[in-house]
py3Dmol code that shows the C-alpha trace and the ligand (Angstrom):
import py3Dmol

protein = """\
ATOM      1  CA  UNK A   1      28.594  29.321 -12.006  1.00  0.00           C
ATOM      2  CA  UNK A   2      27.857  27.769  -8.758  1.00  0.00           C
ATOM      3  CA  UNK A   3      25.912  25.117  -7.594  1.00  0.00           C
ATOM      4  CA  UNK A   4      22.935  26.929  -6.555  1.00  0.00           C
ATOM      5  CA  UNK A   5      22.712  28.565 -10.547  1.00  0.00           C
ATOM      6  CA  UNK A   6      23.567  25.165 -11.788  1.00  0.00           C
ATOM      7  CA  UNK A   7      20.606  23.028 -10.166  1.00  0.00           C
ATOM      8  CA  UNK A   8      18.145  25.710 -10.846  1.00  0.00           C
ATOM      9  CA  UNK A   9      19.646  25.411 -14.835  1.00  0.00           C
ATOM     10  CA  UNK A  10      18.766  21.676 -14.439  1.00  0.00           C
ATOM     11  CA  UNK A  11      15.480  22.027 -12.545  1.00  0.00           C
ATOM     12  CA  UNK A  12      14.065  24.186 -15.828  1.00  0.00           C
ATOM     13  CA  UNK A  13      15.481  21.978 -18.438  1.00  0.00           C
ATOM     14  CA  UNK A  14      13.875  19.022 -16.703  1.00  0.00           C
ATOM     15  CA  UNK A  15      10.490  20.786 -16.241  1.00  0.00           C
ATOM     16  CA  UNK A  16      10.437  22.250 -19.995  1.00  0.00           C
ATOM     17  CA  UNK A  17      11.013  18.495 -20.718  1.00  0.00           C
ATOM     18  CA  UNK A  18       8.312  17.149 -18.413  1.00  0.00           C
ATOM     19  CA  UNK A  19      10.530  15.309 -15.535  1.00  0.00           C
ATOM     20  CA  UNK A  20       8.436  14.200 -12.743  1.00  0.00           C
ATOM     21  CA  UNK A  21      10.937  15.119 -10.045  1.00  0.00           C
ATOM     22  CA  UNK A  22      12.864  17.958 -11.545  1.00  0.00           C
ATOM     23  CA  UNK A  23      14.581  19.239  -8.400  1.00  0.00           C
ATOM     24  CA  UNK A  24      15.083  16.185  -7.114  1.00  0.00           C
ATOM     25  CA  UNK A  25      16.555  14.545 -10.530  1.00  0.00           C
ATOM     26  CA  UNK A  26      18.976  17.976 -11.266  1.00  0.00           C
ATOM     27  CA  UNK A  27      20.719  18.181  -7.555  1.00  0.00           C
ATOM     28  CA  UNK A  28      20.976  14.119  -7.640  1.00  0.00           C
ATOM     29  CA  UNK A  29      22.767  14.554 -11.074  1.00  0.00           C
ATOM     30  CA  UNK A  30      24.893  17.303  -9.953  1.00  0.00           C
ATOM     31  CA  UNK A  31      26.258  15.157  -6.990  1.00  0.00           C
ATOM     32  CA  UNK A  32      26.737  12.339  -9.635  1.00  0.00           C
ATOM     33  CA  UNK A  33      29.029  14.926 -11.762  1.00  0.00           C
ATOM     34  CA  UNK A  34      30.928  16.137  -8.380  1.00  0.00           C
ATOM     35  CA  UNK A  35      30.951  12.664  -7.053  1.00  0.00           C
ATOM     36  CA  UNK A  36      29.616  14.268  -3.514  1.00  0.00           C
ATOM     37  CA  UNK A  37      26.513  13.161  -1.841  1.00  0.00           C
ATOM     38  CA  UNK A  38      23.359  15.241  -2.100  1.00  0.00           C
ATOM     39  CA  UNK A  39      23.840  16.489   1.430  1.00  0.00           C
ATOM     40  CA  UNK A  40      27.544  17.802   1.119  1.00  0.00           C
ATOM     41  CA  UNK A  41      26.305  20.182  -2.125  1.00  0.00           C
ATOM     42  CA  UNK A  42      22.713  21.176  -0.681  1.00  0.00           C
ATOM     43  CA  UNK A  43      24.985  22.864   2.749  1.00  0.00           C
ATOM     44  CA  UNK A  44      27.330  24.578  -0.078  1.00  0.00           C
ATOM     45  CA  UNK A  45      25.476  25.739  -2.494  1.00  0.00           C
ATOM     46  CA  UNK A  46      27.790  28.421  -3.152  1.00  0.00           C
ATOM     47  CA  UNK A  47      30.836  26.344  -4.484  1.00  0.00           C
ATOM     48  CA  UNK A  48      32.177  27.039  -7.597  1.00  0.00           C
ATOM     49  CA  UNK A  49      31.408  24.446 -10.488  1.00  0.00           C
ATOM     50  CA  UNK A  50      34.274  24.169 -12.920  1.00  0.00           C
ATOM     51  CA  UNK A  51      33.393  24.467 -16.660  1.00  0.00           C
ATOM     52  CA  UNK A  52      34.332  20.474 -17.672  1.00  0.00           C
ATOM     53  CA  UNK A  53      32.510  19.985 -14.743  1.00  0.00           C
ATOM     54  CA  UNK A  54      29.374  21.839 -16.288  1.00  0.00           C
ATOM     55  CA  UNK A  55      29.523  19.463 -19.841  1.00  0.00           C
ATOM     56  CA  UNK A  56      29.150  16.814 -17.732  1.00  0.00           C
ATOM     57  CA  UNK A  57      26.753  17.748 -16.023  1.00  0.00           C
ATOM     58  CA  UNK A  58      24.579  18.716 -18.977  1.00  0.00           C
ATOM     59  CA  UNK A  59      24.988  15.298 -21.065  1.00  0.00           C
ATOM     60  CA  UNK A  60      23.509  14.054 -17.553  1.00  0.00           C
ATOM     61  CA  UNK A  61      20.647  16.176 -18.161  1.00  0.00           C
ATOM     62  CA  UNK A  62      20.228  15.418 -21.816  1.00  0.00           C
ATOM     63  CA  UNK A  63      19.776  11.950 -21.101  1.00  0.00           C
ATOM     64  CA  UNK A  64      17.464  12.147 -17.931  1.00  0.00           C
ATOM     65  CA  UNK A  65      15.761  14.850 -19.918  1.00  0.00           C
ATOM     66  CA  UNK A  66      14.927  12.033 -22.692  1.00  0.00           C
ATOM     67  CA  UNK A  67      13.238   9.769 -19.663  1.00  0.00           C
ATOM     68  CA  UNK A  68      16.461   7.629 -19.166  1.00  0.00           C
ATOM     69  CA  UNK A  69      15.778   6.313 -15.818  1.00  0.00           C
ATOM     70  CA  UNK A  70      18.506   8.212 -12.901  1.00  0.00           C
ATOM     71  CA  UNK A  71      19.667   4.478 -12.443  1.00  0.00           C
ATOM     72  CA  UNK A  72      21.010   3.858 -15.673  1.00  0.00           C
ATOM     73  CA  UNK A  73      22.769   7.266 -15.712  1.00  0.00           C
ATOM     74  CA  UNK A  74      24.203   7.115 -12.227  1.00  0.00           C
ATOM     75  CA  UNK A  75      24.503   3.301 -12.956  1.00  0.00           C
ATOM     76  CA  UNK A  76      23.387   2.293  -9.683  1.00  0.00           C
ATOM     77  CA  UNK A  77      20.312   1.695  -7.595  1.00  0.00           C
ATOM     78  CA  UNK A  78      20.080   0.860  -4.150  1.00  0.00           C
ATOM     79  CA  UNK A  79      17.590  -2.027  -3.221  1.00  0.00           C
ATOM     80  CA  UNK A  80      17.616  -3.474   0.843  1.00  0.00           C
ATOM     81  CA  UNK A  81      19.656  -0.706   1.786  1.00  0.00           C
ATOM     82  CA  UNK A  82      22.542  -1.679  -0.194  1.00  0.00           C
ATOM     83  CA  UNK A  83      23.520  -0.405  -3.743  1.00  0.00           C
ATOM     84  CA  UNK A  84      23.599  -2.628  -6.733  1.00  0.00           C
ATOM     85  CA  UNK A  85      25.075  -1.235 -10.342  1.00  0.00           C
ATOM     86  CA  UNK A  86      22.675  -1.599 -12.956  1.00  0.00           C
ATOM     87  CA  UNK A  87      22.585  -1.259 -16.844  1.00  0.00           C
ATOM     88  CA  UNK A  88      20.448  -0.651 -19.315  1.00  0.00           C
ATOM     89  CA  UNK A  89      20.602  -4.522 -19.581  1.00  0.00           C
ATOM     90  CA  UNK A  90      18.930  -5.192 -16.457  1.00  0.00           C
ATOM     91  CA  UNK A  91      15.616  -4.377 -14.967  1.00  0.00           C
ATOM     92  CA  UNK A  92      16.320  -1.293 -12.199  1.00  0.00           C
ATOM     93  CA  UNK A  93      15.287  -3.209  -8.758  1.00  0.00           C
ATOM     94  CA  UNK A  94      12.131  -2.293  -6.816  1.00  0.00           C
ATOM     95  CA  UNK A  95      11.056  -1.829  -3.661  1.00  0.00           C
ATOM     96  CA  UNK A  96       7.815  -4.344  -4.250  1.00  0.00           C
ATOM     97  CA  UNK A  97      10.718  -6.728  -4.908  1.00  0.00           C
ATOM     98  CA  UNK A  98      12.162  -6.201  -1.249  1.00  0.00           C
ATOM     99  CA  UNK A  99       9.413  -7.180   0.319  1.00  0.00           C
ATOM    100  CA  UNK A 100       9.761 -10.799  -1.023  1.00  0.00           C
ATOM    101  CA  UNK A 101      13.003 -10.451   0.646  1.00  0.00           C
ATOM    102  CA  UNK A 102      12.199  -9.084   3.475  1.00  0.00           C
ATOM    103  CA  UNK A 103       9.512 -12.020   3.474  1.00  0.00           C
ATOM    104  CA  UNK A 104      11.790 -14.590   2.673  1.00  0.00           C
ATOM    105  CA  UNK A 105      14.846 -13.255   5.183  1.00  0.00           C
ATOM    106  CA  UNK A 106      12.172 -13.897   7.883  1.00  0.00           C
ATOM    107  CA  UNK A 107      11.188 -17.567   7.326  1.00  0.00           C
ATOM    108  CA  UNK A 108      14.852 -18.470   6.988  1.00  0.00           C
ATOM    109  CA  UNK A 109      17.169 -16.369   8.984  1.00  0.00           C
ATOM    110  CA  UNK A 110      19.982 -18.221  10.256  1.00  0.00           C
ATOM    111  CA  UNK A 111      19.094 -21.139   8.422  1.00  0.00           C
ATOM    112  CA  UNK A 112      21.298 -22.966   5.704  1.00  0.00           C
ATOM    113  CA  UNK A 113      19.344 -23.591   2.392  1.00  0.00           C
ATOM    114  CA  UNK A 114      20.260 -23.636  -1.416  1.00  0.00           C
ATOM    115  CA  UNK A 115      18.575 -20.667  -3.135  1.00  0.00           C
ATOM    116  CA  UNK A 116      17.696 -20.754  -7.581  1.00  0.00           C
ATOM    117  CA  UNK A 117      17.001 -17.196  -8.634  1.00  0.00           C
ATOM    118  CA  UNK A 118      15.613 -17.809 -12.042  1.00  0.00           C
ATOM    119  CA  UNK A 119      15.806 -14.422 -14.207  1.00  0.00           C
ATOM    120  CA  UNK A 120      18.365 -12.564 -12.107  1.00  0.00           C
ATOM    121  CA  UNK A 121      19.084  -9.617 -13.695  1.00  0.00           C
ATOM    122  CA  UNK A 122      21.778  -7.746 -11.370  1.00  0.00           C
ATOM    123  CA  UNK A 123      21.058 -10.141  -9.164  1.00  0.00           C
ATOM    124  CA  UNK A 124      19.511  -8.122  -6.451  1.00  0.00           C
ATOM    125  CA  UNK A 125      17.068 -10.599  -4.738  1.00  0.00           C
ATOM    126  CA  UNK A 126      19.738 -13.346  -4.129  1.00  0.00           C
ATOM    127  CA  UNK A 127      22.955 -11.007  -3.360  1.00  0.00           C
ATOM    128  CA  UNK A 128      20.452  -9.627  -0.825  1.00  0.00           C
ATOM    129  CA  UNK A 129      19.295 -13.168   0.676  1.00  0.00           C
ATOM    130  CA  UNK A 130      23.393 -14.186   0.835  1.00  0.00           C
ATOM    131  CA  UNK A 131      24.478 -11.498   2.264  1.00  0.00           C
ATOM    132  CA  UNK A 132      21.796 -11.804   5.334  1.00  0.00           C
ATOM    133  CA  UNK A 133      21.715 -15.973   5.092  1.00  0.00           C
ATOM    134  CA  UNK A 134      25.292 -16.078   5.994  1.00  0.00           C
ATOM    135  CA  UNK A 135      25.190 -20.065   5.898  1.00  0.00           C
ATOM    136  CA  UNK A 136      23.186 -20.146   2.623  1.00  0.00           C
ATOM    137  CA  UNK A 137      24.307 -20.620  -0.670  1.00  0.00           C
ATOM    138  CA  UNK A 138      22.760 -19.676  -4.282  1.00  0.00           C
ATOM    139  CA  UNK A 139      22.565 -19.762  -7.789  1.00  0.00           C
ATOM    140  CA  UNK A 140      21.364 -16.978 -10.435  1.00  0.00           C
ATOM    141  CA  UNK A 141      20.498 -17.546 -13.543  1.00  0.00           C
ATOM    142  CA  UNK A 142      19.497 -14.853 -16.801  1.00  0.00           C
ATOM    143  CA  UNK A 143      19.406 -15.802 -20.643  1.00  0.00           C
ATOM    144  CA  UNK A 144      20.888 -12.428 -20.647  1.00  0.00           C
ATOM    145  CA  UNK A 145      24.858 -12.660 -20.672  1.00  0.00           C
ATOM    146  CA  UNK A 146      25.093  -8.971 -20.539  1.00  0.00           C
ATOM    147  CA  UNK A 147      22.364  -8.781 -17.418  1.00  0.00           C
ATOM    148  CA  UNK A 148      24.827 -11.701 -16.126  1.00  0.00           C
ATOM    149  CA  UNK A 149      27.843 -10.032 -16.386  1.00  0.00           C
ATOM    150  CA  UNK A 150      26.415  -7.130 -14.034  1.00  0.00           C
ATOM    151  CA  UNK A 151      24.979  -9.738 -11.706  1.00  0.00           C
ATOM    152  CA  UNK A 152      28.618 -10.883 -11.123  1.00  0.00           C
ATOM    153  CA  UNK A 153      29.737  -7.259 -10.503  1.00  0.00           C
ATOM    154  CA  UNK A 154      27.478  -7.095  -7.700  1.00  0.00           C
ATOM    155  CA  UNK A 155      28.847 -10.178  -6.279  1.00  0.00           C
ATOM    156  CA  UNK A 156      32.076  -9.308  -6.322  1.00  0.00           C
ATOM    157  CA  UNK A 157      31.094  -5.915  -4.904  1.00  0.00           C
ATOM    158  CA  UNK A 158      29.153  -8.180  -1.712  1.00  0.00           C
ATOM    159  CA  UNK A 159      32.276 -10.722  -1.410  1.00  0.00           C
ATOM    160  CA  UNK A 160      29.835 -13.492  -2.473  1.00  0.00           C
ATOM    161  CA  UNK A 161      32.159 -15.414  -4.667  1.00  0.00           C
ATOM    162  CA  UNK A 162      32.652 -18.178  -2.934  1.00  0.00           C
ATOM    163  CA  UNK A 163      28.619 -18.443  -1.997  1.00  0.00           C
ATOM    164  CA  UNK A 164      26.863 -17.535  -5.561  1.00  0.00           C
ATOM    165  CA  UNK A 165      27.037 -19.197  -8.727  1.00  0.00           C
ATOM    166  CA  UNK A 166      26.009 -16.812 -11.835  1.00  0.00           C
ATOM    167  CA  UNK A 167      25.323 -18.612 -14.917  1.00  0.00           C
ATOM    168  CA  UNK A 168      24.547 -17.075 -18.576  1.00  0.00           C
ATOM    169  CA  UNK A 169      21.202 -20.069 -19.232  1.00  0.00           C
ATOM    170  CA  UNK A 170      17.876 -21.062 -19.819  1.00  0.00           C
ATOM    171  CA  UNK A 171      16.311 -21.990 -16.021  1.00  0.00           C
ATOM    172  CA  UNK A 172      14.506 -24.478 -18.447  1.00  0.00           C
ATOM    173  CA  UNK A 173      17.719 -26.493 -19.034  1.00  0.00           C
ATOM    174  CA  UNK A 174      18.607 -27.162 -15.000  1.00  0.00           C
ATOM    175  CA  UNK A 175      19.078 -30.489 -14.714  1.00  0.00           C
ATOM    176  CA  UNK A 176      20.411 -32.613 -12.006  1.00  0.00           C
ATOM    177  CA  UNK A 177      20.291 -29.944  -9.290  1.00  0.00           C
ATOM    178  CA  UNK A 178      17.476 -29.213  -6.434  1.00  0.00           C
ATOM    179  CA  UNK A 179      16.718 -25.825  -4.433  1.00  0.00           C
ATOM    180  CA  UNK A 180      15.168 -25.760  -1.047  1.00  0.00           C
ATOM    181  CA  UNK A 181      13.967 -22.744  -2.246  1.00  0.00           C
ATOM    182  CA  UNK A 182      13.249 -20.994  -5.732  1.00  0.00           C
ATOM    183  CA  UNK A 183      12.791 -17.571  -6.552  1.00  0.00           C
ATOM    184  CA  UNK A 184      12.141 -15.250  -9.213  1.00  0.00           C
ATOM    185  CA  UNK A 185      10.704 -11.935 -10.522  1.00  0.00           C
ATOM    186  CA  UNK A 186       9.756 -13.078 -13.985  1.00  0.00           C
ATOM    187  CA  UNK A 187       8.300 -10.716 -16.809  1.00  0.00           C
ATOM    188  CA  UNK A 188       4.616 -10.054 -15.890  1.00  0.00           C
ATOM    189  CA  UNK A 189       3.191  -7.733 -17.646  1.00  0.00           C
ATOM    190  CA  UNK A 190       1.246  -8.456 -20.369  1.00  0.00           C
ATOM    191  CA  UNK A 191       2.181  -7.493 -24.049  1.00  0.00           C
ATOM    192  CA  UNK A 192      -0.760  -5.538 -24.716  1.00  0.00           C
ATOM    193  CA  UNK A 193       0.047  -3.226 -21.829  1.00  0.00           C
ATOM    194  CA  UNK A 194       3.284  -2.273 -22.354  1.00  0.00           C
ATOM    195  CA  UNK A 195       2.301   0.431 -24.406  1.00  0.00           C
ATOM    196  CA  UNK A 196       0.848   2.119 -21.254  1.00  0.00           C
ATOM    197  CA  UNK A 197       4.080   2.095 -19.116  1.00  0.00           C
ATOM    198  CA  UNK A 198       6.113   5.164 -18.599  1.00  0.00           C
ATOM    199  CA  UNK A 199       8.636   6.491 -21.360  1.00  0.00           C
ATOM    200  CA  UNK A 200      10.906   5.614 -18.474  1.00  0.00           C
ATOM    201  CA  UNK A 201      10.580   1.982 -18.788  1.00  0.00           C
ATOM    202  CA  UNK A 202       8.807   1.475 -22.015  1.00  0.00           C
ATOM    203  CA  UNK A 203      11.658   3.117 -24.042  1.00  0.00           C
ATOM    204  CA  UNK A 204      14.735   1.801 -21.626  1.00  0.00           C
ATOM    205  CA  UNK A 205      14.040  -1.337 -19.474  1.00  0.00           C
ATOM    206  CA  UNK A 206      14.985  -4.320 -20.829  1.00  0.00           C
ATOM    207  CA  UNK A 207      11.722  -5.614 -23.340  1.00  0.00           C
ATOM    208  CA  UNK A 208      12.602  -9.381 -22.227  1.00  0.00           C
ATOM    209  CA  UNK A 209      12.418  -8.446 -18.350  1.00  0.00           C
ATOM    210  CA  UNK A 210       9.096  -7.335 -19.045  1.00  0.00           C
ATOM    211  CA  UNK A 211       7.007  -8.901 -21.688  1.00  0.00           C
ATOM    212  CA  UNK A 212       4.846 -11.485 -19.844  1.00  0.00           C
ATOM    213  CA  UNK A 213       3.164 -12.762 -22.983  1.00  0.00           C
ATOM    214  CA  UNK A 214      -0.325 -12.378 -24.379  1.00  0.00           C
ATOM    215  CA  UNK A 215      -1.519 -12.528 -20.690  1.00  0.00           C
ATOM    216  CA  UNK A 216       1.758 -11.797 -18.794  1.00  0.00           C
ATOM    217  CA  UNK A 217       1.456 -15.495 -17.671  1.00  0.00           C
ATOM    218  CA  UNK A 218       3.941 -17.101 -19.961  1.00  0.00           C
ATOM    219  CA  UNK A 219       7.064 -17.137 -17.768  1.00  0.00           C
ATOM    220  CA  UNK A 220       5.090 -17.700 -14.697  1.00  0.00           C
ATOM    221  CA  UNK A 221       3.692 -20.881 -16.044  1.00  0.00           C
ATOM    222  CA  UNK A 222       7.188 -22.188 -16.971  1.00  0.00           C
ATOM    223  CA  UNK A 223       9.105 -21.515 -13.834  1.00  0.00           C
ATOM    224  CA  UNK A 224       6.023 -23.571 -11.905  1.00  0.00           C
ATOM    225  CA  UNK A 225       6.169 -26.078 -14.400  1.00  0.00           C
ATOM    226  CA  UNK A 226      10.056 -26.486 -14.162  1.00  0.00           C
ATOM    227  CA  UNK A 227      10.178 -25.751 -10.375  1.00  0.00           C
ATOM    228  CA  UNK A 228       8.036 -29.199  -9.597  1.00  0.00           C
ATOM    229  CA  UNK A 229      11.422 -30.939 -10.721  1.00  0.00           C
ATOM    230  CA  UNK A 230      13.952 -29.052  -9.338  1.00  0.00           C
ATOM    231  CA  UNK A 231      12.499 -28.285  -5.781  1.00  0.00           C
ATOM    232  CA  UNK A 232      13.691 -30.304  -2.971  1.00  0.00           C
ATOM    233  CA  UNK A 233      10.604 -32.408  -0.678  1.00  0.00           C
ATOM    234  CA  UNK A 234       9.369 -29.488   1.061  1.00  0.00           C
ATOM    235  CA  UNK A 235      10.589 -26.602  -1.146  1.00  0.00           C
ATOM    236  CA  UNK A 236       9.482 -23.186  -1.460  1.00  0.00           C
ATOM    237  CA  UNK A 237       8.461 -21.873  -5.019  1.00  0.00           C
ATOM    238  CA  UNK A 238       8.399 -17.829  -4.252  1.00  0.00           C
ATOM    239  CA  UNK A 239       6.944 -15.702  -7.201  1.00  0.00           C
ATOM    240  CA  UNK A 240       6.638 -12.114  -7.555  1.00  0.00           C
ATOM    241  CA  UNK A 241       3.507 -11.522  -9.893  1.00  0.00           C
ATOM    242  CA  UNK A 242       1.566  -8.848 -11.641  1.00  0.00           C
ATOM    243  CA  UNK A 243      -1.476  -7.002 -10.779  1.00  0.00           C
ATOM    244  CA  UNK A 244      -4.593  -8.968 -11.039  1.00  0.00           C
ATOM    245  CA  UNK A 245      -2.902 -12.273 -11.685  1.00  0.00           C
ATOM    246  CA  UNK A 246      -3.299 -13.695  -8.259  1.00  0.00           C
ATOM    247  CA  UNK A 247      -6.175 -15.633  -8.648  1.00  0.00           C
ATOM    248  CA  UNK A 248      -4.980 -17.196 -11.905  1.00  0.00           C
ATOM    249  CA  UNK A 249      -1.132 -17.733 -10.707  1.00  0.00           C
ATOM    250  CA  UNK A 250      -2.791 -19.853  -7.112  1.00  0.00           C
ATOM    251  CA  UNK A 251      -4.902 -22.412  -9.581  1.00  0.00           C
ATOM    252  CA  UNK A 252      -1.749 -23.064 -11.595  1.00  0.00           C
ATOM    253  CA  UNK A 253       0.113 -23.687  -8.712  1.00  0.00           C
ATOM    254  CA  UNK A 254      -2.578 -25.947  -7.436  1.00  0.00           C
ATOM    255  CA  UNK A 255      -2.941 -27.297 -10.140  1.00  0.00           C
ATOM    256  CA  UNK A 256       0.731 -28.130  -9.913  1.00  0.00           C
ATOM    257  CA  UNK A 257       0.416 -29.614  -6.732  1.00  0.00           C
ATOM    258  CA  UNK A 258       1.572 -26.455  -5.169  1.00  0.00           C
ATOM    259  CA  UNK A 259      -0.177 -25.053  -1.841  1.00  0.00           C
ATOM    260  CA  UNK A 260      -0.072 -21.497  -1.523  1.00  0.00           C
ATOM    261  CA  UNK A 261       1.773 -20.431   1.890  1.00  0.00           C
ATOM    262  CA  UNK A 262       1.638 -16.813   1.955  1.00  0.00           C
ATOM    263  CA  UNK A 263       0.964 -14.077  -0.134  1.00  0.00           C
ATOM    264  CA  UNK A 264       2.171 -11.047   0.621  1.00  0.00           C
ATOM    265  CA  UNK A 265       0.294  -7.460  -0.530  1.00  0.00           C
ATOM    266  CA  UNK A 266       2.340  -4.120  -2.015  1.00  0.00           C
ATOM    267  CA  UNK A 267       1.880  -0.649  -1.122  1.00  0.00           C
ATOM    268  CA  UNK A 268      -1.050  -0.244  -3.515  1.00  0.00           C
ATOM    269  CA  UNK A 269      -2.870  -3.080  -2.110  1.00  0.00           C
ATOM    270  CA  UNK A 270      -2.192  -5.568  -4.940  1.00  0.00           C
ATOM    271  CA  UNK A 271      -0.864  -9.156  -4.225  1.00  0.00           C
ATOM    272  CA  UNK A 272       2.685  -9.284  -5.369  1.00  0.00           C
ATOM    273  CA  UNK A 273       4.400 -12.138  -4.182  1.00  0.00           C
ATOM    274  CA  UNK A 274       3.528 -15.413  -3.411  1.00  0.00           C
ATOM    275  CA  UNK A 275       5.116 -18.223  -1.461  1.00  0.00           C
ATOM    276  CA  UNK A 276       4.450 -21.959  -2.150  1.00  0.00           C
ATOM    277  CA  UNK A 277       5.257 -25.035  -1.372  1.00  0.00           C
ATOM    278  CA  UNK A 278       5.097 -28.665  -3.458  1.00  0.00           C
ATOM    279  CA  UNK A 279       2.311 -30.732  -1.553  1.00  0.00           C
TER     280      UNK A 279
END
"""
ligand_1 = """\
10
LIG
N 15.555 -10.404 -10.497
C 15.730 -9.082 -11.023
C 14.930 -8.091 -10.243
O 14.008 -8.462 -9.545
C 15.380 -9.030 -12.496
C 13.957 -9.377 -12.768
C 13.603 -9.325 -14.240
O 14.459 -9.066 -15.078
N 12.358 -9.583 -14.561
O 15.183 -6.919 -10.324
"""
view = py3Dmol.view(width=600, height=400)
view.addModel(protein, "pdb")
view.setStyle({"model": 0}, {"cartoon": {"style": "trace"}})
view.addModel(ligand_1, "xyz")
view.setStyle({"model": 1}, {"stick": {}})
view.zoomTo()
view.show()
């Protein structure tokens, strides 16, 4: 078989199963089995696929055929133009999380500032920051060891050692320490709704990355709480939030003492981050 047989074999087993992005999804999971880009198979379509090569290539399909997100199975996912891996034990990054970075990359480029990413997962948002804040430095912490132990595969994969501190804990039991500036993506949605999601996510993103509580609120309200005592005079509190939750997240921050800096709006019009600072 070649590859041009072999991606329309995928596109039809992904359709019969109700993929989104059939085409797509079958020629990205053949360059995943060749280890080629998409480009170098799409201008030779006529190659020859070997049959171990095949097997592989249909236990790909199997699982992306059962709505296991593409990133788990090619184990990667690129967020601000870099790649990061990712397992089923982290959330897969996403691009209404870069633009907190982008955000944040603007109001402190060049500068040299101590960054807490509470709930890192693979670590995306503050690899990212480090590797543009070349004078910065950070530290990430999950409850998750297993999210952890990807978050410090990405650093080594940036060179970040010497600039990132990953640590398998609670962000409740930082003590001692202060941030200039925190940030975090915490689990927003609330319980009720997670029903509605996608098989994609409902049945294979992490539960705890999601599950905001009975009104998605719960780990929003404990990072402010916790970030009043571990910000520096000055600090910046930056939240990504859910849909809807704006108005509710900017009176517990005021209520806080927190004064709402920016807010910054996704591509669907929603507010989805928001930038504080202590009064
Ligand atoms: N910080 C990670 C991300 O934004 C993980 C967030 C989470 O697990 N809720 O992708």
């Amino acid at each position: 078989m070649n590859a041009f047989q072999i991606i329309k074999i995928g596109t039809k087993f992904l359709k019969e199963n109700k993929i989104s992005s059939p085409i797509l999804d079958s020629e990205i999971l053949l360059s995943k089995t060749l280890n080629k880009t998409r480009e170098q198979i799409l201008i030779n379509l006529e190659q020859k696929i070997d049959k171990k090569k095949v097997l592989i290539y249909k236990k790909y399909l199997q699982r992306r055929s059962k709505n296991e997100p593409l990133a788990y199975i090619l184990e990667e996912k690129e967020f601000w133009s870099n790649k990061f891996y990712v397992n089923k034990n982290t959330l897969i990054p996403r691009p209404e999380t870069e633009l907190l970075v982008e955000k944040l990359l603007k109001i402190y480029k060049g500068k040299k500032i101590s960054i807490l990413d509470i709930g890192t997962g693979s670590g995306c948002i503050i690899i990212s920051l480090l590797i543009n804040l070349k004078k910065s430095v950070g530290f990430g912490v999950d409850i998750s060891k297993n999210a952890i132990l990807i978050a410090k595969k990405n650093r080594t994969k940036y060179g970040l050692f010497n600039r990132i501190k990953f640590i398998t804990k609670s962000f409740e039991k930082i003590f001692n320490k202060k941030f200039d500036l925190i940030v975090s993506n915490p689990p927003y949605i609330e319980k009720k709704d997670i029903k509605n999601l996608c098989d994609d996510i409902k049945r294979y993103e992490p539960r705890m990355a999601l599950d905001g509580g009975k009104d998605g609120l719960d780990l929003i309200k404990k990072v402010i709480y916790k970030s009043k005592s571990i910000l520096k005079i000055k600090g910046v509190l930056a939240l990504e939030i859910g849909n809807e939750q704006f108005k509710k997240v900017s009176k517990i921050l005021i209520d806080n003492n927190f004064r709402v800096k920016h807010f910054i709006k996704d591509y669907k019009n929603n507010v989805r981050c928001v930038l504080a600072n202590l009064e």
